[in-house]
C-alpha positions in Angstrom: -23.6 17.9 -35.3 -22.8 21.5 -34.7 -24.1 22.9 -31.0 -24.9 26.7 -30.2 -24.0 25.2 -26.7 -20.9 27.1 -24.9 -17.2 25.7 -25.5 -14.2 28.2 -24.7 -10.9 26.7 -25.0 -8.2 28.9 -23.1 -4.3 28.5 -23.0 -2.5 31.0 -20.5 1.3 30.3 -21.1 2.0 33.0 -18.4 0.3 30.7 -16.0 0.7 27.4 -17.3 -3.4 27.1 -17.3 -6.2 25.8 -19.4 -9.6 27.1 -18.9 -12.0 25.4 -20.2 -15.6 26.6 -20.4 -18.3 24.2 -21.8 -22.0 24.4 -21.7 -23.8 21.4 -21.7 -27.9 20.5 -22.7 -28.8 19.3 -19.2 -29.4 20.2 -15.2 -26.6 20.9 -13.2 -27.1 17.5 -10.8 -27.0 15.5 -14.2 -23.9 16.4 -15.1 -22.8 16.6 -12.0 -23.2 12.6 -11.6 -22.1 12.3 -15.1 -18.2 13.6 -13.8 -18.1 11.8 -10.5 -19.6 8.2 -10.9 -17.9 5.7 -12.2 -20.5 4.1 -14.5 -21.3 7.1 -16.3 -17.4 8.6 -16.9 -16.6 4.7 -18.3 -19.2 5.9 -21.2 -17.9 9.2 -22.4 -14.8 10.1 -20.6 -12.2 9.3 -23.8 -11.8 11.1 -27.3 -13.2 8.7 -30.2 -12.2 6.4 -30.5 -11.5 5.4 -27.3 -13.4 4.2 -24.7 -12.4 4.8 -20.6 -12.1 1.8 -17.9 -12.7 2.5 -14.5 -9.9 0.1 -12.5 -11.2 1.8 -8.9 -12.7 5.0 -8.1 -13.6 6.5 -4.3 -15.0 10.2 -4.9 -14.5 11.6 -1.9 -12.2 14.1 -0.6 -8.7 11.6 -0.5 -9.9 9.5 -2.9 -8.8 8.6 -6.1 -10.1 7.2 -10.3 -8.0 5.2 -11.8 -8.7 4.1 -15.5 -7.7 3.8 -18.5 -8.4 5.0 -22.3 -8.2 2.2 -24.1 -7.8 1.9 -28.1 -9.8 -0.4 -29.8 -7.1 -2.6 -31.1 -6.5 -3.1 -27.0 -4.0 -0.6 -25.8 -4.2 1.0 -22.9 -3.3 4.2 -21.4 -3.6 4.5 -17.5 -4.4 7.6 -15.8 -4.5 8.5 -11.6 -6.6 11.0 -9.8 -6.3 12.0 -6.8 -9.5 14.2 -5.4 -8.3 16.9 -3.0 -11.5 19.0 -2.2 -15.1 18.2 -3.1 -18.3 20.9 -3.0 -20.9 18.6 -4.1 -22.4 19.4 -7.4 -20.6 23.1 -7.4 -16.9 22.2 -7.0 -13.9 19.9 -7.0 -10.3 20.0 -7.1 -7.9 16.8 -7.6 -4.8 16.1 -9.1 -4.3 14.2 -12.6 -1.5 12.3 -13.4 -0.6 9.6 -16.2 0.3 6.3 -14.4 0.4 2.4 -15.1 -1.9 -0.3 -14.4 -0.9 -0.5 -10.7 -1.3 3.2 -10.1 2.3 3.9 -10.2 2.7 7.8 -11.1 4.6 8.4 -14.4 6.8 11.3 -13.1 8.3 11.5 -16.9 4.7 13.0 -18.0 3.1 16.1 -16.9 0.8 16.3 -13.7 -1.7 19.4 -12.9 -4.3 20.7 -10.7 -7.7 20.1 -11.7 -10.3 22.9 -10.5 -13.6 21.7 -11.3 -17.0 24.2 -11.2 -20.6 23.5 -12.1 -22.9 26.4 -12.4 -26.4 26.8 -14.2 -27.3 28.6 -17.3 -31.2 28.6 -17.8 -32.1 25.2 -17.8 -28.0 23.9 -19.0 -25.3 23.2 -17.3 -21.9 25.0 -17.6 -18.7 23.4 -16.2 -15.3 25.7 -15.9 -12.4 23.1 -15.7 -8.6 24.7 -14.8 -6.0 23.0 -15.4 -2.7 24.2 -13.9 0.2 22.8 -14.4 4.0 22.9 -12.8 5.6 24.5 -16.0 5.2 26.0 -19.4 6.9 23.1 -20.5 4.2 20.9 -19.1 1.7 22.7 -20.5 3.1 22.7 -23.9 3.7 18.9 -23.9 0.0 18.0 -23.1 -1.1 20.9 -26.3 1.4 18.7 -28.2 0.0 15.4 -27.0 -3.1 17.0 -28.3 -5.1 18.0 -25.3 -7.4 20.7 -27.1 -8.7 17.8 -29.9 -8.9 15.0 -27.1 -11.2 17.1 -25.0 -13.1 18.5 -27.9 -13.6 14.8 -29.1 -14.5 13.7 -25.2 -17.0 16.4 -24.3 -19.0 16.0 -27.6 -19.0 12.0 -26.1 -20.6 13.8 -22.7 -23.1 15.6 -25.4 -24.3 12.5 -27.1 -24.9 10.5 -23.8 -27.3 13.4 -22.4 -29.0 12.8 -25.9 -29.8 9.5 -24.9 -31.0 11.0 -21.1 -33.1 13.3 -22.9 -34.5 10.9 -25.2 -35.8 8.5 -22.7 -37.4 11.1 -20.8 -39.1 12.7 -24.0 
């Protein structure tokens, strides 16, 4: 399903970003919830064909999600965030980080700053996601893990589940 809906997909290797633009087919609250509870990220936050975990999750400024994208053969792949600042439904900021089942930080694997914004467009949605990151070689190991075709494959997740919104209140 092709979408006339907004999707810029920005690498800065001056500043180690990615900026991510995407427009999405519902009100800002909606997709506001659908980023910050727990019972909506387990059913789109992963690329296909993955599905995400929620282990705990307190969204609040100090809090945390921990979760995992798991395969379907099983395997699991842990992930820490840490929530610095929250705006509620305009802004957030936290920290992401790769870590194990405990919540132990993998300090081999990249961390970065996560700057979250939700804005409207008519009657969409638009969320601008930063990512920074420590180095240029941080940034260039995530584009190799394939960040640009996981997040692609995610959002379109997010794009399917507001079908199923917009479906039960047609």
């Amino acid at each position: 399903m092709k979408s006339n809906l907004q999707f810029d997909f920005l690498a800065n290797k001056e500043d180690n970003t990615l900026t991510i633009t995407r427009e999405f087919n519902g009100n800002r609250k909606l997709i506001w919830d659908c980023y910050t509870k727990s019972e909506l990220l387990d059913q789109w936050f992963a690329p296909t064909p993955f599905t995400t975990k929620t282990k705990s999750m307190d969204f609040s400024e100090g809090g945390h999600w921990h979760y995992a994208l798991v395969e379907p053969n099983g395997n699991e792949y842990w992930n820490y965030i840490d929530y610095i600042t929250i705006q509620p439904i305009d802004n957030y900021t936290a920290l992401d980080a790769f870590s194990n089942e405990a919540g132990e930080i993998n300090i081999d694997l990249p961390r970065a700053h996560w700057s979250v914004s939700f804005s409207e467009k008519g009657e969409n949605a638009v969320v601008k996601t930063i990512v920074t990151y420590n180095s240029l070689a941080d940034l260039e190991t995530v584009i190799n893990m394939g960040v640009k075709e996981g997040l692609t494959s995610t959002l379109e997740k997010l794009d399917n589940l507001l079908l199923t919104f917009n479906n039960r209140l047609a």
